[in-house]
C-alpha positions in Angstrom: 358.2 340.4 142.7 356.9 342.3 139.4 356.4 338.8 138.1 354.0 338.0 141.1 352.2 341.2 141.0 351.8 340.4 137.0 350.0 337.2 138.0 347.6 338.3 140.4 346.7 341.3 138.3 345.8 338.6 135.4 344.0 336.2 138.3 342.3 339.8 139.4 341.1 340.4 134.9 339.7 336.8 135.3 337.8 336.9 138.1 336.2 339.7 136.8 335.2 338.3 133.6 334.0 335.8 135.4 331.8 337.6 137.2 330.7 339.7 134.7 329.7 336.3 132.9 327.6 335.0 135.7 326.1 338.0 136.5 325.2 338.8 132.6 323.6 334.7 132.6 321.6 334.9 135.4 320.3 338.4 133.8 319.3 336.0 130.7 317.8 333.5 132.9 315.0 336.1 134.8 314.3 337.3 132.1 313.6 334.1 130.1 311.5 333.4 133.6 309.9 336.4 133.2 308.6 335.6 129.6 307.6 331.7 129.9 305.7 333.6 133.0 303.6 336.0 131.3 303.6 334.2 128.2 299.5 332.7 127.3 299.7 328.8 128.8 298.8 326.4 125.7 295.7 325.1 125.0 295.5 322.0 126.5 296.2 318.7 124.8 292.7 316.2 123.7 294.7 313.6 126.2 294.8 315.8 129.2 290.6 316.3 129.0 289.5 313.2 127.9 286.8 313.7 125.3 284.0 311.6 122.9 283.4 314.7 120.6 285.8 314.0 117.4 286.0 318.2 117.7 286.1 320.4 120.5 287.5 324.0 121.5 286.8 326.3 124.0 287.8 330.2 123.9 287.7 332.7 126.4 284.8 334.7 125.2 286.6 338.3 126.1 290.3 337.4 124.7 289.7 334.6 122.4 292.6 332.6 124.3 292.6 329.1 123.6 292.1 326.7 126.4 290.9 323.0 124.7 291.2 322.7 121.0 291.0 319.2 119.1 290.6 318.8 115.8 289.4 322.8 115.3 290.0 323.6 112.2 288.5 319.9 110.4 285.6 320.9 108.1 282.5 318.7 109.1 278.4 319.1 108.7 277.4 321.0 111.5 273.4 319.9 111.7 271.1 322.2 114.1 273.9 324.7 114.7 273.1 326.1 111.8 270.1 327.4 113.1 272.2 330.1 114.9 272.6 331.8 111.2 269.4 331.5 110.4 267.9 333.3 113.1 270.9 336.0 112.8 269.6 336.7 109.0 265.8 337.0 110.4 266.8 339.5 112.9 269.4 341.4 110.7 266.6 341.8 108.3 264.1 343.7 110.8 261.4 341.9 109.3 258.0 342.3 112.1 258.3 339.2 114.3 254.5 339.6 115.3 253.7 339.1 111.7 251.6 335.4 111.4 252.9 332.6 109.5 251.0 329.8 108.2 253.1 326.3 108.0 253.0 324.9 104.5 253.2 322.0 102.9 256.2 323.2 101.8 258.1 323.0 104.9 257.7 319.1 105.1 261.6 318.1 105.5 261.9 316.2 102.4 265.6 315.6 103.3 265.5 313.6 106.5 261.4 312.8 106.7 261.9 314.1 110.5 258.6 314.5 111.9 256.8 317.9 113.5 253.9 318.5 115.2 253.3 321.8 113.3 251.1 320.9 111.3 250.0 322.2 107.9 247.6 325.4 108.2 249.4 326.0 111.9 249.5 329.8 112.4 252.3 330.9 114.5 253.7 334.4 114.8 257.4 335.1 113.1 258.5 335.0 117.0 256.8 332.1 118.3 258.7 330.2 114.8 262.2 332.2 116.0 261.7 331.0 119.7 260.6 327.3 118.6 263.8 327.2 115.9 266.0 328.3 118.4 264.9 326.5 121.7 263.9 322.8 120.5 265.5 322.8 117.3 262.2 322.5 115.2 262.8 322.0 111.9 259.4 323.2 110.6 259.7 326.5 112.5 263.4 327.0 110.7 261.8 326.4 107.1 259.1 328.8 107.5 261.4 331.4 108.7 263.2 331.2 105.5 260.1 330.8 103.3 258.9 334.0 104.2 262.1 336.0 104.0 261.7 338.5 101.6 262.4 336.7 98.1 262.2 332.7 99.7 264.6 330.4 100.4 267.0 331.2 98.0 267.5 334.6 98.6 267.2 333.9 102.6 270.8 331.3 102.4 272.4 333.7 100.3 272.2 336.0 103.1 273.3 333.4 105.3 276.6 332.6 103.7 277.3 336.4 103.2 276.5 336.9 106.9 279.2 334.1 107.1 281.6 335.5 105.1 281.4 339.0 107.0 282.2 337.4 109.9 285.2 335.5 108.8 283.8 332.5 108.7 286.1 331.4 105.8 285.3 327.5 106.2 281.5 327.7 106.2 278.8 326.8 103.5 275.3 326.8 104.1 272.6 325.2 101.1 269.6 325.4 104.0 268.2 327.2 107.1 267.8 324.0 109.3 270.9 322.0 108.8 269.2 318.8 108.1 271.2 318.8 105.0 275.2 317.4 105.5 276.2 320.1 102.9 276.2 322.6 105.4 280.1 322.6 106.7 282.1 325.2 109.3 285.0 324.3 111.5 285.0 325.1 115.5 287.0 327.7 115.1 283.9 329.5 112.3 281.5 327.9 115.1 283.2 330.1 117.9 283.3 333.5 115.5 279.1 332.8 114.9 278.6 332.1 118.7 280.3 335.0 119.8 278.3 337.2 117.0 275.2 335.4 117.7 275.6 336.3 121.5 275.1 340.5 120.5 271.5 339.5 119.5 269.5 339.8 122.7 266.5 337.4 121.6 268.9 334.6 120.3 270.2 335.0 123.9 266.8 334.7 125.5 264.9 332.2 123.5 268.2 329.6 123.2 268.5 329.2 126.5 264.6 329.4 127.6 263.7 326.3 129.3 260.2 325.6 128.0 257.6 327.1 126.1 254.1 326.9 124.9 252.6 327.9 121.6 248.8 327.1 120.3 248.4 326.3 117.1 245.0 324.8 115.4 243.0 324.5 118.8 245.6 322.7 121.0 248.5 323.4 122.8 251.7 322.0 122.3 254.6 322.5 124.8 257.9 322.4 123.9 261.3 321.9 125.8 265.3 322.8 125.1 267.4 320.2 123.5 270.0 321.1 125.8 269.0 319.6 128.9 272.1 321.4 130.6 270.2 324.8 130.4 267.9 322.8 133.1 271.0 322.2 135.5 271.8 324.8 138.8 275.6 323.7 138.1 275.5 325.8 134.7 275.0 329.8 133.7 274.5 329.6 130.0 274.6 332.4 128.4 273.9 330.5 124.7 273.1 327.7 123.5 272.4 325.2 120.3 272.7 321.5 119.6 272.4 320.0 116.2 272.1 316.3 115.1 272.2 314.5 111.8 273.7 311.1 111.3 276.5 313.2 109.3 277.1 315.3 111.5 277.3 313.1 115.0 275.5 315.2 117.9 276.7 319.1 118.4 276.7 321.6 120.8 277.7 324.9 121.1 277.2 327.5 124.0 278.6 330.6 125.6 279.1 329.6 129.5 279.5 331.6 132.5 282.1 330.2 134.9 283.3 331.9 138.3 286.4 334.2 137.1 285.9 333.7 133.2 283.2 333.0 130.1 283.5 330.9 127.4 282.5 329.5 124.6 282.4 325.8 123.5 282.1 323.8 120.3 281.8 320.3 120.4 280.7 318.4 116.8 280.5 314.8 116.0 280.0 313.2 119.0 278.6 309.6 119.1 275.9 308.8 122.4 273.2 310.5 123.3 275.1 311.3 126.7 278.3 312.1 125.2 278.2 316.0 124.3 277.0 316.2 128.0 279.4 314.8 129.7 282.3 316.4 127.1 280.7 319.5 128.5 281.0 318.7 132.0 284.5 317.1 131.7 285.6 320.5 130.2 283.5 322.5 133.3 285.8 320.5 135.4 288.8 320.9 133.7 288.3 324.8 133.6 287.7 324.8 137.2 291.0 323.0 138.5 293.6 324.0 135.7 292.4 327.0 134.2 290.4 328.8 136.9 291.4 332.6 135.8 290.7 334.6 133.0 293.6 336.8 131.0 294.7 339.9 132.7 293.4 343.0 131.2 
Protein backbone atom coordinates (compact mmCIF):
# COMPACT_ATOMS: atom_id res chain seq x y z
CA UNK A 1 0.00 0.00 0.00
CA UNK A 2 2.77 2.70 1.12
CA UNK A 3 4.59 1.55 -2.07
CA UNK A 4 1.39 2.52 -4.19
CA UNK A 5 0.76 5.73 -2.49
CA UNK A 6 4.78 6.41 -3.08
CA UNK A 7 4.00 6.06 -6.84
CA UNK A 8 1.24 8.22 -7.29
CA UNK A 9 2.71 10.93 -5.15
CA UNK A 10 5.83 10.86 -7.74
CA UNK A 11 3.13 10.55 -10.91
CA UNK A 12 1.28 13.55 -8.80
CA UNK A 13 5.41 15.79 -8.69
CA UNK A 14 5.33 15.00 -12.48
CA UNK A 15 2.37 16.09 -13.65
CA UNK A 16 2.93 19.12 -12.05
CA UNK A 17 6.17 19.83 -13.52
CA UNK A 18 4.69 19.23 -16.48
CA UNK A 19 2.27 21.64 -16.21
CA UNK A 20 4.31 24.14 -14.91
CA UNK A 21 6.40 23.52 -18.17
CA UNK A 22 3.62 24.06 -20.56
CA UNK A 23 2.21 26.70 -18.85
CA UNK A 24 5.73 28.67 -18.46
CA UNK A 25 6.17 27.82 -22.75
CA UNK A 26 3.12 29.14 -23.80
CA UNK A 27 3.98 32.31 -21.49
CA UNK A 28 7.24 32.54 -23.85
CA UNK A 29 5.31 32.05 -26.84
CA UNK A 30 2.62 35.34 -26.31
CA UNK A 31 5.04 37.05 -25.54
CA UNK A 32 7.36 36.39 -28.46
CA UNK A 33 3.70 37.08 -30.36
CA UNK A 34 3.45 40.04 -28.66
CA UNK A 35 6.95 41.45 -29.82
CA UNK A 36 7.08 40.14 -33.67
CA UNK A 37 3.49 42.15 -33.31
CA UNK A 38 4.56 45.48 -32.29
CA UNK A 39 7.81 45.16 -33.67
CA UNK A 40 8.44 47.96 -37.06
CA UNK A 41 7.59 45.54 -40.28
CA UNK A 42 10.86 45.63 -42.65
CA UNK A 43 11.31 47.60 -45.33
CA UNK A 44 10.33 45.95 -48.18
CA UNK A 45 12.60 43.95 -50.42
CA UNK A 46 13.57 45.79 -54.40
CA UNK A 47 11.82 42.33 -55.59
CA UNK A 48 8.57 42.75 -53.87
CA UNK A 49 8.05 46.56 -55.75
CA UNK A 50 9.44 46.12 -58.86
CA UNK A 51 11.61 49.14 -59.68
CA UNK A 52 13.87 50.88 -62.86
CA UNK A 53 15.58 53.41 -60.48
CA UNK A 54 19.15 51.60 -59.56
CA UNK A 55 18.22 53.64 -55.91
CA UNK A 56 15.14 54.13 -54.22
CA UNK A 57 13.81 54.68 -50.43
CA UNK A 58 10.91 55.91 -48.99
CA UNK A 59 10.54 57.13 -45.20
CA UNK A 60 7.74 57.92 -43.31
CA UNK A 61 8.18 61.69 -43.07
CA UNK A 62 6.94 61.87 -39.19
CA UNK A 63 9.02 58.52 -37.85
CA UNK A 64 11.63 58.06 -40.36
CA UNK A 65 10.42 54.27 -40.66
CA UNK A 66 11.66 52.60 -43.54
CA UNK A 67 9.23 51.23 -46.04
CA UNK A 68 11.32 50.64 -49.69
CA UNK A 69 15.00 50.96 -49.56
CA UNK A 70 17.42 49.68 -52.51
CA UNK A 71 20.61 50.51 -52.81
CA UNK A 72 20.28 53.67 -50.07
CA UNK A 73 23.34 54.16 -48.96
CA UNK A 74 25.46 53.84 -52.73
CA UNK A 75 27.17 57.24 -53.29
CA UNK A 76 26.11 58.51 -56.84
CA UNK A 77 25.86 62.12 -58.70
CA UNK A 78 22.73 63.40 -57.77
CA UNK A 79 22.20 66.14 -60.88
CA UNK A 80 19.09 68.85 -60.31
CA UNK A 81 18.56 67.63 -56.69
CA UNK A 82 21.04 69.59 -55.86
CA UNK A 83 19.13 72.52 -56.36
CA UNK A 84 17.25 71.79 -53.12
CA UNK A 85 20.67 73.04 -51.26
CA UNK A 86 21.10 75.80 -53.17
CA UNK A 87 17.92 77.37 -52.58
CA UNK A 88 18.23 76.38 -48.71
CA UNK A 89 21.67 78.52 -48.55
CA UNK A 90 19.75 81.59 -50.42
CA UNK A 91 17.07 81.58 -47.98
CA UNK A 92 19.25 80.83 -44.83
CA UNK A 93 21.19 83.82 -45.91
CA UNK A 94 18.15 86.39 -45.80
CA UNK A 95 19.46 87.99 -48.59
CA UNK A 96 16.20 90.47 -50.28
CA UNK A 97 14.56 88.23 -52.90
CA UNK A 98 13.03 91.41 -54.63
CA UNK A 99 16.49 92.46 -55.29
CA UNK A 100 17.13 92.43 -59.45
CA UNK A 101 19.59 90.26 -61.05
CA UNK A 102 21.07 90.61 -64.32
CA UNK A 103 22.08 87.14 -66.11
CA UNK A 104 25.64 87.15 -67.18
CA UNK A 105 27.76 85.80 -69.38
CA UNK A 106 29.02 84.16 -66.72
CA UNK A 107 26.24 81.91 -66.05
CA UNK A 108 26.61 80.15 -69.62
CA UNK A 109 26.87 76.28 -68.31
CA UNK A 110 30.26 75.62 -69.59
CA UNK A 111 29.97 72.12 -68.19
CA UNK A 112 27.09 70.53 -70.13
CA UNK A 113 26.56 73.48 -73.01
CA UNK A 114 22.67 73.04 -71.86
CA UNK A 115 20.82 75.64 -73.38
CA UNK A 116 18.44 78.63 -71.51
CA UNK A 117 16.28 81.06 -72.69
CA UNK A 118 17.61 83.63 -70.15
CA UNK A 119 19.40 85.34 -71.97
CA UNK A 120 22.40 87.63 -71.30
CA UNK A 121 21.27 91.19 -69.84
CA UNK A 122 17.81 89.32 -68.62
CA UNK A 123 16.70 91.05 -65.32
CA UNK A 124 14.86 88.87 -63.11
CA UNK A 125 14.23 89.44 -59.37
CA UNK A 126 16.29 87.14 -56.71
CA UNK A 127 12.63 85.36 -56.44
CA UNK A 128 11.58 85.00 -59.85
CA UNK A 129 15.55 83.15 -60.23
CA UNK A 130 14.51 80.97 -56.77
CA UNK A 131 11.04 80.05 -58.25
CA UNK A 132 12.49 79.30 -61.91
CA UNK A 133 15.61 77.14 -60.11
CA UNK A 134 13.33 75.37 -58.14
CA UNK A 135 10.23 74.71 -60.44
CA UNK A 136 11.83 73.93 -64.02
CA UNK A 137 15.16 73.15 -63.05
CA UNK A 138 16.80 76.12 -64.86
CA UNK A 139 20.25 76.02 -64.81
CA UNK A 140 20.84 79.76 -65.52
CA UNK A 141 18.53 80.83 -62.70
CA UNK A 142 20.68 78.35 -60.15
CA UNK A 143 24.09 80.11 -61.37
CA UNK A 144 22.91 83.49 -60.77
CA UNK A 145 21.73 82.71 -57.44
CA UNK A 146 25.09 81.70 -56.45
CA UNK A 147 26.92 84.54 -58.33
CA UNK A 148 25.36 86.99 -56.36
CA UNK A 149 25.69 85.39 -52.91
CA UNK A 150 27.63 87.49 -50.86
CA UNK A 151 31.41 86.66 -51.78
CA UNK A 152 30.40 84.46 -55.34
CA UNK A 153 30.42 81.16 -56.12
CA UNK A 154 33.00 80.00 -53.99
CA UNK A 155 31.92 81.29 -50.86
CA UNK A 156 28.09 80.35 -51.84
CA UNK A 157 29.18 76.02 -52.08
CA UNK A 158 31.05 76.39 -49.10
CA UNK A 159 27.95 77.20 -47.45
CA UNK A 160 26.34 74.51 -49.16
CA UNK A 161 28.47 71.59 -48.02
CA UNK A 162 28.46 73.13 -44.34
CA UNK A 163 24.63 73.30 -44.58
CA UNK A 164 25.21 69.53 -45.55
CA UNK A 165 27.32 68.62 -42.96
CA UNK A 166 24.85 70.28 -40.17
CA UNK A 167 22.44 68.20 -41.33
CA UNK A 168 24.20 64.93 -41.21
CA UNK A 169 24.54 64.59 -44.53
CA UNK A 170 27.84 62.64 -44.01
CA UNK A 171 27.93 61.25 -47.75
CA UNK A 172 27.40 64.52 -49.60
CA UNK A 173 29.79 66.81 -51.71
CA UNK A 174 28.77 69.67 -53.63
CA UNK A 175 31.57 71.63 -56.17
CA UNK A 176 28.35 73.69 -57.85
CA UNK A 177 24.87 75.14 -57.26
CA UNK A 178 23.14 73.43 -60.33
CA UNK A 179 24.30 69.88 -60.26
CA UNK A 180 25.27 69.78 -63.86
CA UNK A 181 28.53 68.79 -62.57
CA UNK A 182 28.79 64.62 -61.64
CA UNK A 183 31.05 65.70 -58.68
CA UNK A 184 28.28 66.48 -56.73
CA UNK A 185 27.57 62.91 -54.71
CA UNK A 186 24.89 62.11 -51.65
CA UNK A 187 23.19 58.85 -50.97
CA UNK A 188 19.20 58.43 -50.48
CA UNK A 189 19.49 58.18 -47.26
CA UNK A 190 21.52 62.25 -47.15
CA UNK A 191 18.63 62.89 -49.98
CA UNK A 192 15.81 62.08 -47.42
CA UNK A 193 17.68 64.18 -44.37
CA UNK A 194 17.79 67.47 -47.19
CA UNK A 195 14.14 66.73 -48.22
CA UNK A 196 12.86 66.60 -44.96
CA UNK A 197 14.90 70.01 -43.97
CA UNK A 198 14.08 71.46 -47.17
CA UNK A 199 10.35 70.86 -46.45
CA UNK A 200 10.58 73.65 -43.18
CA UNK A 201 11.21 76.31 -45.81
CA UNK A 202 7.82 77.56 -46.88
CA UNK A 203 8.79 79.02 -50.40
CA UNK A 204 10.80 75.79 -51.38
CA UNK A 205 7.43 74.25 -50.56
CA UNK A 206 5.47 76.62 -52.82
CA UNK A 207 7.59 77.29 -55.81
CA UNK A 208 8.64 73.27 -56.13
CA UNK A 209 5.51 72.16 -56.50
CA UNK A 210 3.94 75.32 -58.55
CA UNK A 211 2.63 74.08 -61.76
CA UNK A 212 3.55 76.91 -64.06
CA UNK A 213 4.85 80.19 -64.12
CA UNK A 214 5.54 83.27 -66.13
CA UNK A 215 8.38 85.67 -65.83
CA UNK A 216 9.33 88.67 -68.49
CA UNK A 217 12.47 89.22 -69.24
CA UNK A 218 13.95 91.66 -72.21
CA UNK A 219 10.37 92.50 -73.71
CA UNK A 220 8.89 88.97 -73.95
CA UNK A 221 7.38 86.58 -71.88
CA UNK A 222 8.51 83.26 -71.35
CA UNK A 223 6.44 80.59 -69.54
CA UNK A 224 7.78 77.97 -67.80
CA UNK A 225 6.37 74.55 -66.47
CA UNK A 226 7.52 71.77 -63.57
CA UNK A 227 9.77 69.01 -64.48
CA UNK A 228 7.70 66.86 -62.57
CA UNK A 229 4.75 66.27 -64.47
CA UNK A 230 3.26 64.35 -61.42
CA UNK A 231 2.64 67.73 -59.57
CA UNK A 232 -0.01 68.04 -62.63
CA UNK A 233 -1.82 64.70 -61.63
CA UNK A 234 -5.33 64.78 -59.19
CA UNK A 235 -3.96 61.08 -58.05
CA UNK A 236 -0.98 62.97 -56.16
CA UNK A 237 -0.70 65.65 -53.03
CA UNK A 238 2.93 66.69 -53.24
CA UNK A 239 4.05 68.35 -50.68
CA UNK A 240 7.86 68.64 -52.42
CA UNK A 241 9.36 68.16 -55.16
CA UNK A 242 12.80 68.07 -57.43
CA UNK A 243 14.10 66.01 -60.41
CA UNK A 244 17.60 66.15 -61.60
CA UNK A 245 19.14 64.73 -64.79
CA UNK A 246 22.76 64.36 -66.11
CA UNK A 247 23.88 61.49 -68.12
CA UNK A 248 25.94 60.56 -64.74
CA UNK A 249 23.54 60.77 -62.75
CA UNK A 250 20.52 58.79 -64.73
CA UNK A 251 17.07 60.73 -64.11
CA UNK A 252 16.19 61.65 -60.17
CA UNK A 253 13.40 62.48 -58.22
CA UNK A 254 12.79 63.35 -54.88
CA UNK A 255 9.48 64.49 -53.17
CA UNK A 256 7.55 64.65 -49.88
CA UNK A 257 3.96 62.98 -50.71
CA UNK A 258 0.80 63.04 -48.92
CA UNK A 259 -1.00 59.68 -48.88
CA UNK A 260 -4.40 58.88 -47.03
CA UNK A 261 -3.22 57.76 -43.40
CA UNK A 262 0.62 58.63 -43.83
CA UNK A 263 3.43 61.09 -45.70
CA UNK A 264 6.41 60.31 -47.15
CA UNK A 265 9.28 61.00 -48.63
CA UNK A 266 10.89 59.34 -51.80
CA UNK A 267 14.29 59.20 -53.45
CA UNK A 268 14.75 57.63 -56.57
CA UNK A 269 18.32 58.28 -58.52
CA UNK A 270 19.68 56.77 -61.60
CA UNK A 271 16.87 55.79 -63.44
CA UNK A 272 17.19 55.11 -67.22
CA UNK A 273 13.73 56.26 -69.53
CA UNK A 274 12.22 59.18 -69.55
CA UNK A 275 9.04 57.41 -68.12
CA UNK A 276 10.75 55.44 -65.59
CA UNK A 277 11.03 57.66 -62.30
CA UNK A 278 7.21 58.10 -63.02
CA UNK A 279 6.12 55.01 -63.03
CA UNK A 280 8.77 53.93 -59.99
CA UNK A 281 6.72 56.57 -58.35
CA UNK A 282 3.49 55.25 -59.03
CA UNK A 283 4.51 51.55 -58.49
CA UNK A 284 5.57 52.67 -54.94
CA UNK A 285 2.01 54.82 -54.54
CA UNK A 286 0.47 51.51 -55.10
CA UNK A 287 2.51 49.48 -53.10
CA UNK A 288 1.95 51.94 -50.05
CA UNK A 289 -1.67 51.81 -50.62
CA UNK A 290 -2.18 47.84 -50.44
CA UNK A 291 0.77 46.78 -48.04
CA UNK A 292 1.55 49.58 -46.01
CA UNK A 293 -1.61 51.70 -45.76
CA UNK A 294 -0.95 53.00 -41.92
CA UNK A 295 1.35 55.12 -40.45
CA UNK A 296 3.33 54.25 -36.99
CA UNK A 297 1.42 54.63 -33.88
CA UNK A 298 2.16 57.61 -31.84
Amino acid sequence: MQNTERSLHHLEKIVAIAALAAVFALTIGFAQAGDKKGAPKPPARSDEVFLRSAVALVQDAASGETLIAKNQGSVLPIASITKLMTAMVILDSGISLEQRVAISDEDYDLVKGTRSRLRPGSVLTRDELLLLALMSSENRAAFSLARTYPGGTVPFVAAMNEKARALGMADTHFIDPTGLSSSNVSTAQDLARMVRAAHEYPLIRQYSTRDSATVHALGRSLDYRNTNGLVRSAQWEIGLSKTGYISEAGRCLVMRVRLPSREVIVVLLDSWGKLSRVGDANRIKKWLETHAPAGPRG
